[in-house]
C-alpha positions in Angstrom: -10.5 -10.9 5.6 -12.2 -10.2 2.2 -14.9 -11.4 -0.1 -11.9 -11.5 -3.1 -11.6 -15.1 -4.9 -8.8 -16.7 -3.2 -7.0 -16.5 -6.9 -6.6 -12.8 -6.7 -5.2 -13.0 -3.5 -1.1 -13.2 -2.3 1.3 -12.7 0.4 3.8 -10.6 0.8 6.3 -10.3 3.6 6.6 -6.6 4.5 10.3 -5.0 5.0 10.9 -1.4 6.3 9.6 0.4 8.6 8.4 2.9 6.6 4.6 1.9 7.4 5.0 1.1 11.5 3.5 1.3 13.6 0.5 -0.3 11.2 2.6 -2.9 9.6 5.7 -4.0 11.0 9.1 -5.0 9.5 8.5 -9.2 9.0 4.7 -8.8 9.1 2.9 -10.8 6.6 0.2 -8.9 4.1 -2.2 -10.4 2.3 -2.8 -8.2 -1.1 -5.9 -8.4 -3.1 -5.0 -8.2 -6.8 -8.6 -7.7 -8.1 -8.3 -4.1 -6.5 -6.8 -1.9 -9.5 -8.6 1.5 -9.2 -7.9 3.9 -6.1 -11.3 3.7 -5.1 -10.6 4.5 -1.2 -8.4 7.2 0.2 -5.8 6.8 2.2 -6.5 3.1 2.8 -3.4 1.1 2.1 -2.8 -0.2 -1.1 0.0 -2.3 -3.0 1.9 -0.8 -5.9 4.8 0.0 -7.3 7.5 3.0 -7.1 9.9 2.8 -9.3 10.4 -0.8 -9.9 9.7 -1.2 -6.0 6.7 -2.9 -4.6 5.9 -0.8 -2.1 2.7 -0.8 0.9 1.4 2.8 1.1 -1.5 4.7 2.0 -2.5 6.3 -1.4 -4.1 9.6 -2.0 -5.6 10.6 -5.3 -4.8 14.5 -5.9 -7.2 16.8 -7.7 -4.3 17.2 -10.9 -4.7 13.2 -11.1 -1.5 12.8 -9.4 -1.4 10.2 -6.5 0.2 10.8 -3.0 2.3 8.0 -1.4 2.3 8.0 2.2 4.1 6.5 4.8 2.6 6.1 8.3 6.0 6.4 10.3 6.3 10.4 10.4 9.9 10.0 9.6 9.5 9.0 6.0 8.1 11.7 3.6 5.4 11.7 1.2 6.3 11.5 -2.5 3.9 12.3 -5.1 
């Protein structure tokens, strides 16, 4: 799944349905901690909102903002 040492590497058992129809409430996501720099966009990423960990796709804005967004077209983008 990724060329990451296995020591920068965790799971995470997803919740919501904020990301369907990608990842599914009770899927299982393996997160690569050595990635710490938005380096793709609008490739799904960990991080956290708020004090939420949160899967999004992530979006760096021109004004050095990022965009959060969900891939279920009921949930809105926050910025």
């Amino acid at each position: 799944f990724t060329r990451s040492r296995p020591e920068f590497l965790v799971t995470m058992p997803c919740k919501g349905t904020s990301m369907e129809p990608t990842i599914n409430d009770g899927n299982l996501c393996i997160i690569d901690l050595s990635r710490k720099v938005i380096d793709e966009q609008d490739e799904i990423w960990a991080c956290a909102y708020g004090n939420i960990a949160v899967l999004k796709r992530l979006r760096a804005m021109p004004d050095g903002t990022v965009k959060l967004m969900s891939d279920n077209d009921r949930v809105s983008d926050e910025v």
